[in-house]
N, C-alpha and C positions, 0 to 999 in steps of 0.2 A: 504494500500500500504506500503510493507515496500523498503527499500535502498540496495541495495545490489553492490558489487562491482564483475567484470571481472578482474580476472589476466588472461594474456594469456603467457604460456610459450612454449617453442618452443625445451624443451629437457626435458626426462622421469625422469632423473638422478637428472636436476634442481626441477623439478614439486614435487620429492620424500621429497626433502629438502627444499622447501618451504613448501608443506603441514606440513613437523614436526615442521617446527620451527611458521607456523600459529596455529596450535594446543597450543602450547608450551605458545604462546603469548597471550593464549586463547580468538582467536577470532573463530566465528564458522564458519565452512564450511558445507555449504548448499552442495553442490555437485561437484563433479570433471568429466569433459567429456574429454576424452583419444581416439583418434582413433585405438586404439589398446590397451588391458590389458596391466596393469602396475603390474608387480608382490609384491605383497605387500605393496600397495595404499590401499585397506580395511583396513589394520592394521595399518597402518598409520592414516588412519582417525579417526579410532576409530570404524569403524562400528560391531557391535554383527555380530557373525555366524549363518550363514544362517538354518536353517534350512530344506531347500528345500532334503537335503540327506534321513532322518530321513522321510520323504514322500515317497520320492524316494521307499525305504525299503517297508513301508508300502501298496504303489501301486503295485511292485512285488508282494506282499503274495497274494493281492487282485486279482491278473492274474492266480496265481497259486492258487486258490481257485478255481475259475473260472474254469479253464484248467481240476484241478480233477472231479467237478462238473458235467461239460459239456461230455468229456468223459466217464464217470460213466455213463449218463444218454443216452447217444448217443450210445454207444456202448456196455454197457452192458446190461441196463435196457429197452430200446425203441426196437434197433435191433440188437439182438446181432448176428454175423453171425461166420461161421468157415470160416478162411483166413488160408491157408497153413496148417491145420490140428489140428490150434488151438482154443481151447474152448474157448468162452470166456462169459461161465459164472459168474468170477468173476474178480473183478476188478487188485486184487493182482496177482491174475497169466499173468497177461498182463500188469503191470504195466513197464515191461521192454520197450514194443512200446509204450505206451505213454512217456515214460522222451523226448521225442524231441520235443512234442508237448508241455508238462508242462513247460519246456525252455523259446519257442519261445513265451508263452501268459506269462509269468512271464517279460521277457524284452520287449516284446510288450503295456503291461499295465505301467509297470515301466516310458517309454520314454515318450510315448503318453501322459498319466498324468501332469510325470512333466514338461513337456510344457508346458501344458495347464494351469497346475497351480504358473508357473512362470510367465506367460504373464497375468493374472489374478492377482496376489502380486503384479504385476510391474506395472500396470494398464495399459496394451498395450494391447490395442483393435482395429479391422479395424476401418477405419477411424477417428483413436485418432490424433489432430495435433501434429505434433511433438513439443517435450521442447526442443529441442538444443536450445539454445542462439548466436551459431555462426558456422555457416555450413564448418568455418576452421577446427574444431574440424571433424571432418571425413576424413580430408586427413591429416596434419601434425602438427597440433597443441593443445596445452593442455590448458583447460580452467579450473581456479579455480573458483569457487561462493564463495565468504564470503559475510555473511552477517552485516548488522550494525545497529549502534542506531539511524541514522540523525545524533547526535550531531558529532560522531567521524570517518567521512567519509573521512573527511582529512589523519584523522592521518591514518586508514588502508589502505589508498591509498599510503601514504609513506610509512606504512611497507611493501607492498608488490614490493612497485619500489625494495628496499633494498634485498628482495629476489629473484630478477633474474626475473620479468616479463618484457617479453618486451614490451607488450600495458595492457593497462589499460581502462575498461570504467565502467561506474556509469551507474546504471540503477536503474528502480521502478517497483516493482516485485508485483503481487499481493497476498496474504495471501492463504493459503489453510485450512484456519481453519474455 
């Protein structure tokens, strides 16, 4: 079990400037819950960039793999037929009707993906209970986690009164290690 402390702030502007200056005072923040994106609260935290784009990419090629693939083998190779006068013995002289199709499975694979492999990094599965800590945090208020040693529970509860929280609670968090 470790100690962990609730700041709750009640403005984005305030929550920006308390996270720097808890950073700052180097105590660590476990997490911040925001009912609404805070522009530049990652960067503030310190958290690494995400990676999820750089899939993103990778999922597209993998649609458009697919898309050339599938059409190659559907339309030219299985059954290929004449539609309006056109051959379609080979793949390149038709490649003009398919770009709408290699599109739509290019941002089809791309979304579907990275969804799935968001909710999956994030470890949000059907019936995961939820982590919220304080179900204020979904309509108007911002919660900081920092966490502590035991010994200096006091003192980060006074830095953070000093930064604009307006409630404050101590809780025992269990380890995920």
């Amino acid at each position: 079990m470790a100690t962990v402390v609730h700041a709750l702030y009640n403005d984005d502007d305030v929550l920006m400037k308390a996270v720097k200056e808890t950073r700052a005072a180097h105590h660590h923040i476990e997490e911040v819950y925001t009912p609404f994106p805070v522009h530049g609260l990652d960067k503030a935290m310190g958290l690494p960039h995400t990676r999820l784009a750089i899939m993103s990419f990778i999922y597209g090629c993998i649609g458009l793999t697919v898309a050339i693939v599938m059409m190659n083998y559907i339309m030219i190779e299985d059954w290929p037929q004449d539609i309006g006068g056109k051959p379609s013995f080979s793949y390149l002289e038709n490649m003009p009707a398919f770009v709408p199709i290699m599109f739509e499975l290019t941002v089809f694979f791309a979304a579907h993906l990275m969804v799935i492999t968001f909710y999956l990094r994030s470890k949000m599965w059907p019936f995961k209970k939820a982590e919220n800590p304080d179900v204020r945090t979904t309509d108007d208020l911002f919660l900081m986690e920092v966490a502590t040693h035991g010994d200096n529970v006091q003192q980060v509860v006074d830095f953070l009164k000093e930064t604009g929280a307006i409630e404050i609670k101590i809780e025992e968090k269990e380890d995920h290690h």
